[in-house]
mmCIF file of the N, C-alpha and C atoms, coordinates in Angstrom:
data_MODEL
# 
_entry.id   MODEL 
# 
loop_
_atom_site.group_PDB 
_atom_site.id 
_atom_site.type_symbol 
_atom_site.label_atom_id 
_atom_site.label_alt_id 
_atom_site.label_comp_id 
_atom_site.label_asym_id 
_atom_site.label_entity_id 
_atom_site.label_seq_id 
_atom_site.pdbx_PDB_ins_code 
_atom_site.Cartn_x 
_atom_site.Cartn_y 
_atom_site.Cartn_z 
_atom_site.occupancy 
_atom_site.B_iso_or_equiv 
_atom_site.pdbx_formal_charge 
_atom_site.auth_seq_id 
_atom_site.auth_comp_id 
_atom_site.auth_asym_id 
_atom_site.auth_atom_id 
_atom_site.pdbx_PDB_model_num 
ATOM 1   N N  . UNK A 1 1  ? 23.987 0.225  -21.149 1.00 0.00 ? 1  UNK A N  1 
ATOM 2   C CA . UNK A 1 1  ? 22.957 -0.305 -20.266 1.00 0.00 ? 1  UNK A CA 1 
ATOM 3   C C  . UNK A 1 1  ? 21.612 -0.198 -20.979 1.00 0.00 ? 1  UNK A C  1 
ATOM 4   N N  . UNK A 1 2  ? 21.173 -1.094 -21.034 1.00 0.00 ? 2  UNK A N  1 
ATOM 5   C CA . UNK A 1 2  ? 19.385 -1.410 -21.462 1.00 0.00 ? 2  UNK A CA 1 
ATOM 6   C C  . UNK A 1 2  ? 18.377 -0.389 -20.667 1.00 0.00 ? 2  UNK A C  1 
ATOM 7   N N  . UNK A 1 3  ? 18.116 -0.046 -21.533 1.00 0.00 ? 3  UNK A N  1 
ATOM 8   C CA . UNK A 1 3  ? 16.601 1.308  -21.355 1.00 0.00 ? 3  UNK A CA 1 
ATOM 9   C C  . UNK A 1 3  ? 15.560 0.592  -19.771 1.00 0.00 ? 3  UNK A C  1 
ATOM 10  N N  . UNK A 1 4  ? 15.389 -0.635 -20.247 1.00 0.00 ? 4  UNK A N  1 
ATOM 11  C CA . UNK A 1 4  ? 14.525 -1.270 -19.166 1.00 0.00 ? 4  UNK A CA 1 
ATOM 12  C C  . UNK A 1 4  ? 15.155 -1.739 -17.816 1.00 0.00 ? 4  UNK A C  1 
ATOM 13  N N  . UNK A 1 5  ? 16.452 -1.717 -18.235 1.00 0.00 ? 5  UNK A N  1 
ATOM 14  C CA . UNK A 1 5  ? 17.532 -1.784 -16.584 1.00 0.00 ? 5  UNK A CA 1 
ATOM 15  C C  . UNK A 1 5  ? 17.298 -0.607 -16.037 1.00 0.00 ? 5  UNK A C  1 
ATOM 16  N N  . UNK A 1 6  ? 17.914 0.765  -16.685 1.00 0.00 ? 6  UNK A N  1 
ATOM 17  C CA . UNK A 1 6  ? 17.685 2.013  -16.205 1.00 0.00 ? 6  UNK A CA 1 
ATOM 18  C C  . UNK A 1 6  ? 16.685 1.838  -15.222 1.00 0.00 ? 6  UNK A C  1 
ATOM 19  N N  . UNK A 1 7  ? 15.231 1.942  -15.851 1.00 0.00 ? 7  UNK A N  1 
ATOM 20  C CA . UNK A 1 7  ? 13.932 2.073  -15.353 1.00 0.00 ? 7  UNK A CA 1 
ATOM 21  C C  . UNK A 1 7  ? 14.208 1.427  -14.155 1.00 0.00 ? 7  UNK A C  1 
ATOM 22  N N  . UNK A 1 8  ? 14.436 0.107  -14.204 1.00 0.00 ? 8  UNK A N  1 
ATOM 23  C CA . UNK A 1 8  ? 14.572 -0.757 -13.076 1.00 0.00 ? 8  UNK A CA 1 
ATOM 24  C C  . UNK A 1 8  ? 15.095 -0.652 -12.048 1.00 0.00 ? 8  UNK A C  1 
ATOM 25  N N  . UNK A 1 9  ? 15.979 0.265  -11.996 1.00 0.00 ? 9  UNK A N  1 
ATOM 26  C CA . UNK A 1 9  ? 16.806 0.655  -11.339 1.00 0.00 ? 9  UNK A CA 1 
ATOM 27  C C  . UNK A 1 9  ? 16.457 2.081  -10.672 1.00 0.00 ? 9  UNK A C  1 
ATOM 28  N N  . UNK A 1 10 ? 15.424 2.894  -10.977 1.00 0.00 ? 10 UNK A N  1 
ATOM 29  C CA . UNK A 1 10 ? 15.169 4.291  -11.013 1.00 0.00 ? 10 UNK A CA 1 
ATOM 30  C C  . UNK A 1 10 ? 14.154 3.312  -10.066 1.00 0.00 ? 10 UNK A C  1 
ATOM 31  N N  . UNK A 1 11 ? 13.469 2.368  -10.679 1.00 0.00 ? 11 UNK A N  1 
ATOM 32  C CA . UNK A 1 11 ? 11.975 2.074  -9.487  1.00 0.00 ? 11 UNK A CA 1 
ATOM 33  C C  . UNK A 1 11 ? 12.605 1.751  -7.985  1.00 0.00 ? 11 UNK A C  1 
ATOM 34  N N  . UNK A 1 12 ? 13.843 1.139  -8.118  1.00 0.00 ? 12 UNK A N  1 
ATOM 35  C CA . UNK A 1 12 ? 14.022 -0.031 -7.106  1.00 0.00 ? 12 UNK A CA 1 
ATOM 36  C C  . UNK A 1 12 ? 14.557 1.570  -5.526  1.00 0.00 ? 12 UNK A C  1 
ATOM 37  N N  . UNK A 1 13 ? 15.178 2.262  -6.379  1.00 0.00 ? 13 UNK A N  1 
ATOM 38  C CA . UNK A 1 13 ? 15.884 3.840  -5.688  1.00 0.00 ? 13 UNK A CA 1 
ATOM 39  C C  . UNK A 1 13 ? 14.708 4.217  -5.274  1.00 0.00 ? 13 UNK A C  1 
ATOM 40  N N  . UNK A 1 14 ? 13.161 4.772  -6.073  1.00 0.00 ? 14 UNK A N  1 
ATOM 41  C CA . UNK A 1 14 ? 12.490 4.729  -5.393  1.00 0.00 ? 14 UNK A CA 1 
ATOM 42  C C  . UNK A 1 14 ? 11.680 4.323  -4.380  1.00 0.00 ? 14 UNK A C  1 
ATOM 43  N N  . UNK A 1 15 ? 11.347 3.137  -4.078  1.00 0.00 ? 15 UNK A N  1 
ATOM 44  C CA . UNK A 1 15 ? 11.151 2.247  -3.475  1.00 0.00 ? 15 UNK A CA 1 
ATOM 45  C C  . UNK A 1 15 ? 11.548 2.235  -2.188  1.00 0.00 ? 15 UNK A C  1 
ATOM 46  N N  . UNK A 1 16 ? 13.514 2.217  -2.281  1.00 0.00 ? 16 UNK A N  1 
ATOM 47  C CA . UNK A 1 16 ? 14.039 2.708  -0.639  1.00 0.00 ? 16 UNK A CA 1 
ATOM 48  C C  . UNK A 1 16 ? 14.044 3.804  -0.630  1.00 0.00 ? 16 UNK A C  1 
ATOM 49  N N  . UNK A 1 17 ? 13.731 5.549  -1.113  1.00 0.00 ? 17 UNK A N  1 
ATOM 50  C CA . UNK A 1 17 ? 13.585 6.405  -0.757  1.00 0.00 ? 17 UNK A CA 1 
ATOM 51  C C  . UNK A 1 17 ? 11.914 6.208  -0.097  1.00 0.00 ? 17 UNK A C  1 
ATOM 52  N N  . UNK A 1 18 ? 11.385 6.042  -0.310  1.00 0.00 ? 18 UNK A N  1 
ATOM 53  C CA . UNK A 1 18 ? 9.903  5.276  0.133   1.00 0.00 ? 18 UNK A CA 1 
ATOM 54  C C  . UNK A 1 18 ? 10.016 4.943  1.413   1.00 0.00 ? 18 UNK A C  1 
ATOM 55  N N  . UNK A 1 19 ? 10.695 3.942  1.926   1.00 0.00 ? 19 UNK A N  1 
ATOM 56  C CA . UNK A 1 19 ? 10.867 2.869  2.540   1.00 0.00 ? 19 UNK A CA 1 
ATOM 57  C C  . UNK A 1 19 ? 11.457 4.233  3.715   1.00 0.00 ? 19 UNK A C  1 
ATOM 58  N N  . UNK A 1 20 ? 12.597 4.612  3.493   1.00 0.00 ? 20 UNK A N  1 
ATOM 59  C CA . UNK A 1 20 ? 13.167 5.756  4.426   1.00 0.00 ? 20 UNK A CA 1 
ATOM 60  C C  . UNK A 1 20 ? 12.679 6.831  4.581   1.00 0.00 ? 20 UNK A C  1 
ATOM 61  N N  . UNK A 1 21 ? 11.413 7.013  3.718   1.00 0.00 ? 21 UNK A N  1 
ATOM 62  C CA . UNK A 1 21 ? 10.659 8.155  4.730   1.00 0.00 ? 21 UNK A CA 1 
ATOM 63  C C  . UNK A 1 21 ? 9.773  7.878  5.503   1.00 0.00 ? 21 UNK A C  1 
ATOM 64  N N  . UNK A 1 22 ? 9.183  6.643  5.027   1.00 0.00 ? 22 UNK A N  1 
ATOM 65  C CA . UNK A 1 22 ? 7.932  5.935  6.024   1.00 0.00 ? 22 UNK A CA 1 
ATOM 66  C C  . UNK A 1 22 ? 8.765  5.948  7.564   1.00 0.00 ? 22 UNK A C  1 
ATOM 67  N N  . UNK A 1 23 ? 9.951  5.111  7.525   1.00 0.00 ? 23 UNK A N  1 
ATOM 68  C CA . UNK A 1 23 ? 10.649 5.110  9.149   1.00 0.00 ? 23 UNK A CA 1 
ATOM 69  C C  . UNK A 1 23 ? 10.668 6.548  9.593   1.00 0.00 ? 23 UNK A C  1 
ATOM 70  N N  . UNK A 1 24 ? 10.980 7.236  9.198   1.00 0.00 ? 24 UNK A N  1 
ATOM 71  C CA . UNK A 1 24 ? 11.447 8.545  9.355   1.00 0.00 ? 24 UNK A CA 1 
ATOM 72  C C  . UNK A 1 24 ? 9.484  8.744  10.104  1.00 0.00 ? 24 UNK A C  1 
ATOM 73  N N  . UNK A 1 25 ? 8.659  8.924  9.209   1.00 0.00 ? 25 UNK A N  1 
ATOM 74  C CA . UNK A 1 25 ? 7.770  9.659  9.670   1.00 0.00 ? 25 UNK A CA 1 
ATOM 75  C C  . UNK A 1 25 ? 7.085  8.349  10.936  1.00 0.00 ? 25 UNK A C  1 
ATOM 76  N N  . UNK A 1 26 ? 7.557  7.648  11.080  1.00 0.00 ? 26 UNK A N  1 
ATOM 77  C CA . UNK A 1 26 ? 7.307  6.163  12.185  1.00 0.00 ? 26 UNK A CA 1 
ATOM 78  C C  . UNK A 1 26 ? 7.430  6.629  13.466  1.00 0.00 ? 26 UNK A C  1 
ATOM 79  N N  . UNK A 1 27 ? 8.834  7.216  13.004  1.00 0.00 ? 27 UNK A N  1 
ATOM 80  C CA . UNK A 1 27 ? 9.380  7.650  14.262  1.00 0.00 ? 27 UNK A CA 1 
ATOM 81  C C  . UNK A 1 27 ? 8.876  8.717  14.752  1.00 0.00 ? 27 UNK A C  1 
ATOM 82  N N  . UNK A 1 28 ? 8.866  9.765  14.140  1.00 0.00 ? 28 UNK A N  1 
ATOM 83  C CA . UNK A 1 28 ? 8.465  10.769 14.234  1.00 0.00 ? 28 UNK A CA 1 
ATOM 84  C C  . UNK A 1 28 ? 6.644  10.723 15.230  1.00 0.00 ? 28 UNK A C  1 
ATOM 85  N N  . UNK A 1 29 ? 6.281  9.778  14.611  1.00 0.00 ? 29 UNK A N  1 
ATOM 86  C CA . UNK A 1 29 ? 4.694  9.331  14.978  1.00 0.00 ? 29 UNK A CA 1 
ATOM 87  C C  . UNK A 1 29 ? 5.167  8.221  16.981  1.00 0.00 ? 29 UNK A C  1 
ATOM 88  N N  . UNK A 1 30 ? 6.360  7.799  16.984  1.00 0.00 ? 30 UNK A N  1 
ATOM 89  C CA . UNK A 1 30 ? 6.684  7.439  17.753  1.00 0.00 ? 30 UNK A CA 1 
ATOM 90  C C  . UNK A 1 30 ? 7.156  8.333  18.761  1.00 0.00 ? 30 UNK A C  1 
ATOM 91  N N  . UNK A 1 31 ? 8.141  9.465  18.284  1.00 0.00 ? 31 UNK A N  1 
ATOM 92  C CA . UNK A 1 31 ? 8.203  10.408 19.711  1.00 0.00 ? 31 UNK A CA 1 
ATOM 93  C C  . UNK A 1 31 ? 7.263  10.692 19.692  1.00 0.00 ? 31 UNK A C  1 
ATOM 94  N N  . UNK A 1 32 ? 5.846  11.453 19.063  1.00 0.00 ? 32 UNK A N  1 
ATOM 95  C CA . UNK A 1 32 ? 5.320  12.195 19.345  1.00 0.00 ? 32 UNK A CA 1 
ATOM 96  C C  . UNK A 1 32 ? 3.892  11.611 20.835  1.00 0.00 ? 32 UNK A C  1 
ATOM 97  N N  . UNK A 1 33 ? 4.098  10.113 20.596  1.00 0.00 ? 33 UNK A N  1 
ATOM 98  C CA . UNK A 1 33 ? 3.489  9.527  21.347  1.00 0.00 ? 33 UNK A CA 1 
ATOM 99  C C  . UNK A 1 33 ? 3.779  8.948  22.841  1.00 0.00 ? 33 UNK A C  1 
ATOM 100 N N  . UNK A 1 34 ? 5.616  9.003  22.308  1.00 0.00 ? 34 UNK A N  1 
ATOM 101 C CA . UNK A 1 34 ? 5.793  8.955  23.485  1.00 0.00 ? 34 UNK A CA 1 
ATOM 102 C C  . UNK A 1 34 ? 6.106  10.093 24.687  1.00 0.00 ? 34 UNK A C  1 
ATOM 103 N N  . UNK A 1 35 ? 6.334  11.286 23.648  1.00 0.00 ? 35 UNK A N  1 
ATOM 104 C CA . UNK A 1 35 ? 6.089  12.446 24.675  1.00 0.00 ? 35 UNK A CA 1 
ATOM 105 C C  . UNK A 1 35 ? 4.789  12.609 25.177  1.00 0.00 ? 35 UNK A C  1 
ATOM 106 N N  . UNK A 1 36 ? 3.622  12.435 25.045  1.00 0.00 ? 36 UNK A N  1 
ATOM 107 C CA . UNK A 1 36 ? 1.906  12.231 25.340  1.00 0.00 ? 36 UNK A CA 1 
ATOM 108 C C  . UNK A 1 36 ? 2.196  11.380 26.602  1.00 0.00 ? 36 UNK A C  1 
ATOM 109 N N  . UNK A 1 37 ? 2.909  10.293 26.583  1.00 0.00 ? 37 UNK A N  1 
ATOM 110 C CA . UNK A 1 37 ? 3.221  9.148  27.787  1.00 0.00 ? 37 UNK A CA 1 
ATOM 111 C C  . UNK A 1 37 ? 3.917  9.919  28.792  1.00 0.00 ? 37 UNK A C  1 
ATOM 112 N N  . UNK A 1 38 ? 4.513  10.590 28.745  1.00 0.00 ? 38 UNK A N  1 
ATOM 113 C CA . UNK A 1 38 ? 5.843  11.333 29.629  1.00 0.00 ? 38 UNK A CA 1 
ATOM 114 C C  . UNK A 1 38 ? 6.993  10.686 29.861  1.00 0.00 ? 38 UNK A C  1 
ATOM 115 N N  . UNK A 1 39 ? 7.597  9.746  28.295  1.00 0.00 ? 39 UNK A N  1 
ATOM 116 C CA . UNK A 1 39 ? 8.246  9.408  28.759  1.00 0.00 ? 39 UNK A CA 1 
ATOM 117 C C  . UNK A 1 39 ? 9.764  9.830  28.799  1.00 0.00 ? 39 UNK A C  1 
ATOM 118 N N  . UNK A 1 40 ? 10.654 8.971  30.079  1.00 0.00 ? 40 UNK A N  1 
ATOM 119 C CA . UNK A 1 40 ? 11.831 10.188 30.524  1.00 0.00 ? 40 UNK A CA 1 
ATOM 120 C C  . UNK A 1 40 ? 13.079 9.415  30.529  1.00 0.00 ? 40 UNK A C  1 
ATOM 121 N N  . UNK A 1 41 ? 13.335 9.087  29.525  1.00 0.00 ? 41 UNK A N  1 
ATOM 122 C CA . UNK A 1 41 ? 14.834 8.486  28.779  1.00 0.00 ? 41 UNK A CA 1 
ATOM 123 C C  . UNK A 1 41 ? 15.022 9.082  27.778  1.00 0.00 ? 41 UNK A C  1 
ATOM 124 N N  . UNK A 1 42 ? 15.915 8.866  26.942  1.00 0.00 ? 42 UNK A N  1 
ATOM 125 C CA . UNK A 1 42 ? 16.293 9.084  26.015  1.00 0.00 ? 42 UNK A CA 1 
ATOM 126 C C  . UNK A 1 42 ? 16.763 8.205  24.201  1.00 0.00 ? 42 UNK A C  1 
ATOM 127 N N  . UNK A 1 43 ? 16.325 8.429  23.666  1.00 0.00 ? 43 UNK A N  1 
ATOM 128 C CA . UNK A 1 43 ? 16.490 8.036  22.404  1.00 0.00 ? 43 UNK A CA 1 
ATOM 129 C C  . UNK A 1 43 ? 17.447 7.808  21.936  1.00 0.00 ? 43 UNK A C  1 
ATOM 130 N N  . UNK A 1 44 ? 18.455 7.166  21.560  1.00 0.00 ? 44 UNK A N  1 
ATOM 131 C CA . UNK A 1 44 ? 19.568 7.353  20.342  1.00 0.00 ? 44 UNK A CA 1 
ATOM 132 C C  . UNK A 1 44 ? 19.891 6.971  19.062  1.00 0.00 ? 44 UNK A C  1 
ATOM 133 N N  . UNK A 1 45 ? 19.288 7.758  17.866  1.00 0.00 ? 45 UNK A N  1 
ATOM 134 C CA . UNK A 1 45 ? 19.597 7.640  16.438  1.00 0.00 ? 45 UNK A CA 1 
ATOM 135 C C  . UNK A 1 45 ? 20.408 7.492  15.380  1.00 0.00 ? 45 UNK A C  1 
ATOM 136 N N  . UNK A 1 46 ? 21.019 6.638  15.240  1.00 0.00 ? 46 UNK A N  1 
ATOM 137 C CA . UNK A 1 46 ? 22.396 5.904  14.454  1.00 0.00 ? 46 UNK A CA 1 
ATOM 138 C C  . UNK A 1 46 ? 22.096 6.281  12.831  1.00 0.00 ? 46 UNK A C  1 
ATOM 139 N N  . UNK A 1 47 ? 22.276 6.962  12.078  1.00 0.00 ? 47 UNK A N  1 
ATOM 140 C CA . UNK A 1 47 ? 21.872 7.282  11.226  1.00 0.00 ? 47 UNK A CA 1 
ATOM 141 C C  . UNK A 1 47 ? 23.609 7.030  10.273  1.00 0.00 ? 47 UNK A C  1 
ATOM 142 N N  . UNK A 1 48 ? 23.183 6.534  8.971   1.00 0.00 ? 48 UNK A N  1 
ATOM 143 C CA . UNK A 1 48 ? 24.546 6.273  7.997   1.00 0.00 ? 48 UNK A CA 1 
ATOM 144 C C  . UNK A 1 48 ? 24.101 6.321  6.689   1.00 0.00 ? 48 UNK A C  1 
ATOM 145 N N  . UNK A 1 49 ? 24.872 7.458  6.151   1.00 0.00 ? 49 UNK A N  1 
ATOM 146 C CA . UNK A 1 49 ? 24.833 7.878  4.653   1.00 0.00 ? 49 UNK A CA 1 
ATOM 147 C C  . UNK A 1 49 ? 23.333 8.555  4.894   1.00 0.00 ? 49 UNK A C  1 
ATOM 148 N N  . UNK A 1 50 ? 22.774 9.498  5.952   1.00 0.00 ? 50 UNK A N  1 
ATOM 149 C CA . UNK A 1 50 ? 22.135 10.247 5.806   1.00 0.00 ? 50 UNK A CA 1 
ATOM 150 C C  . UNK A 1 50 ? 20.611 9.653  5.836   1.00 0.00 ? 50 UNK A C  1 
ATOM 151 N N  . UNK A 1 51 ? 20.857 8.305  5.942   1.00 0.00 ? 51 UNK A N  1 
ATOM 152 C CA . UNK A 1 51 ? 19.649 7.565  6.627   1.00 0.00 ? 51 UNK A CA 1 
ATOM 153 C C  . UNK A 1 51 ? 19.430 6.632  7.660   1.00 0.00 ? 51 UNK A C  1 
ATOM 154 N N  . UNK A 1 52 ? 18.418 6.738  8.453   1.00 0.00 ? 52 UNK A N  1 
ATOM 155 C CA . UNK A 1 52 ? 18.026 5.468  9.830   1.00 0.00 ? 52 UNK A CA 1 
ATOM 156 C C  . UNK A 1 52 ? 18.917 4.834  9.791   1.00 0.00 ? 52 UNK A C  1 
ATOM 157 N N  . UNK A 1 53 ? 19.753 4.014  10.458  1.00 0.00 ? 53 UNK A N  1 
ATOM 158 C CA . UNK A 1 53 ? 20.115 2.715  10.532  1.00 0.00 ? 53 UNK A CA 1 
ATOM 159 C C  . UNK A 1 53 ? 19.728 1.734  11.550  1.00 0.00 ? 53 UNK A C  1 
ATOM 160 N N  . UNK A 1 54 ? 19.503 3.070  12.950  1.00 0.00 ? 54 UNK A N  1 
ATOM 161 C CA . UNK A 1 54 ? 19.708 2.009  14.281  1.00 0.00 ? 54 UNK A CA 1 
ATOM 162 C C  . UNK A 1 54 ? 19.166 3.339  15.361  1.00 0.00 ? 54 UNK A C  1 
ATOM 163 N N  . UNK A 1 55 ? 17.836 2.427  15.661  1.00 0.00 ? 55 UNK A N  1 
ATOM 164 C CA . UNK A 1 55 ? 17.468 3.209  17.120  1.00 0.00 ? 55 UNK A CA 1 
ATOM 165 C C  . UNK A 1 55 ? 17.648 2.417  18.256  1.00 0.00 ? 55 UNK A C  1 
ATOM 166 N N  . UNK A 1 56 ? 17.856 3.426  19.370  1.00 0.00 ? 56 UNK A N  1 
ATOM 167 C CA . UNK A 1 56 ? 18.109 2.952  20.694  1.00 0.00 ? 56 UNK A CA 1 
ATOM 168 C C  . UNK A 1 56 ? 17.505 3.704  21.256  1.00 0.00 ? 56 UNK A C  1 
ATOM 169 N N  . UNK A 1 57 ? 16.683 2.631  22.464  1.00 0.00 ? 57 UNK A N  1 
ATOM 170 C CA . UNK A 1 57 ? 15.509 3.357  23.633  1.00 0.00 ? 57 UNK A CA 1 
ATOM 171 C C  . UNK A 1 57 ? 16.439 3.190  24.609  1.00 0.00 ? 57 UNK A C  1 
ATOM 172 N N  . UNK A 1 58 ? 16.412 3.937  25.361  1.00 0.00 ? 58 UNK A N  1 
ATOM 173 C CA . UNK A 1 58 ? 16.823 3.925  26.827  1.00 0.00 ? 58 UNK A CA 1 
ATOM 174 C C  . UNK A 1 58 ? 15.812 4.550  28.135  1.00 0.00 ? 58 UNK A C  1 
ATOM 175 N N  . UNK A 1 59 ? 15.585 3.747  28.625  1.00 0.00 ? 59 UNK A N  1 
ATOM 176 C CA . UNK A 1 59 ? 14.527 4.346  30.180  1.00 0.00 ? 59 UNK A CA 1 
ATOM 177 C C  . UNK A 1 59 ? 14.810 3.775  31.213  1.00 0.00 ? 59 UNK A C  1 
ATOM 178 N N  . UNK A 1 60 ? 14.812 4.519  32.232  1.00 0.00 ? 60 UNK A N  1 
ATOM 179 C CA . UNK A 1 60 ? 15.127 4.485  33.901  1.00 0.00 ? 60 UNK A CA 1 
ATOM 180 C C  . UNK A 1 60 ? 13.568 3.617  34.049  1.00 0.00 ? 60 UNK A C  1 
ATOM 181 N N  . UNK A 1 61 ? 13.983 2.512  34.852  1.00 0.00 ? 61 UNK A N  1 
ATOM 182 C CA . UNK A 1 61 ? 12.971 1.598  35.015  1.00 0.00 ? 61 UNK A CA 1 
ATOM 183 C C  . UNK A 1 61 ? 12.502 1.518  36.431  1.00 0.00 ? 61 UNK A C  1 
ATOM 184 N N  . UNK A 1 62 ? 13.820 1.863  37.202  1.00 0.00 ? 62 UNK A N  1 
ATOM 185 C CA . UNK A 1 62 ? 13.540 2.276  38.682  1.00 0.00 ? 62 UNK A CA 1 
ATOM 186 C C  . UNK A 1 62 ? 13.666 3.893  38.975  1.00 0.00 ? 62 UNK A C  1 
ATOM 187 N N  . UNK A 1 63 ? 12.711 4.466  39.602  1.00 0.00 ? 63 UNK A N  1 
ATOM 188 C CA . UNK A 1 63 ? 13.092 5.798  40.233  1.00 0.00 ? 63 UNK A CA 1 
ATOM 189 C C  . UNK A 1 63 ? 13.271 6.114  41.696  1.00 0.00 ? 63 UNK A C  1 
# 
């Protein structure tokens, strides 16, 4: 493999490690706002190979 593939390949890994912490801290910036709201459902986090894949909101719309 070519020296400049390597590289290319080392940037592109970085890039989605990048990419998956920004969501990560999104979210994170997202409960924290929505606990401030009070809000009273629940979340569910689909996570594969140890990263995000798939969030789900759930909230009681009638009480």
């Amino acid at each position: 493999m070519d020296g400049q593939v390597v590289v290319q390949k080392l940037e592109q890994s970085i890039k989605k490690k990048d990419s998956h912490i920004k969501k990560q801290e999104r979210l994170l910036e997202y409960l924290n706002v929505s606990r401030e709201k009070k809000f009273t459902g629940y979340i569910k986090i689909n996570f594969s190979q140890g990263i995000i894949g798939r969030i789900e909101k759930f909230e009681e719309i009638l009480k």
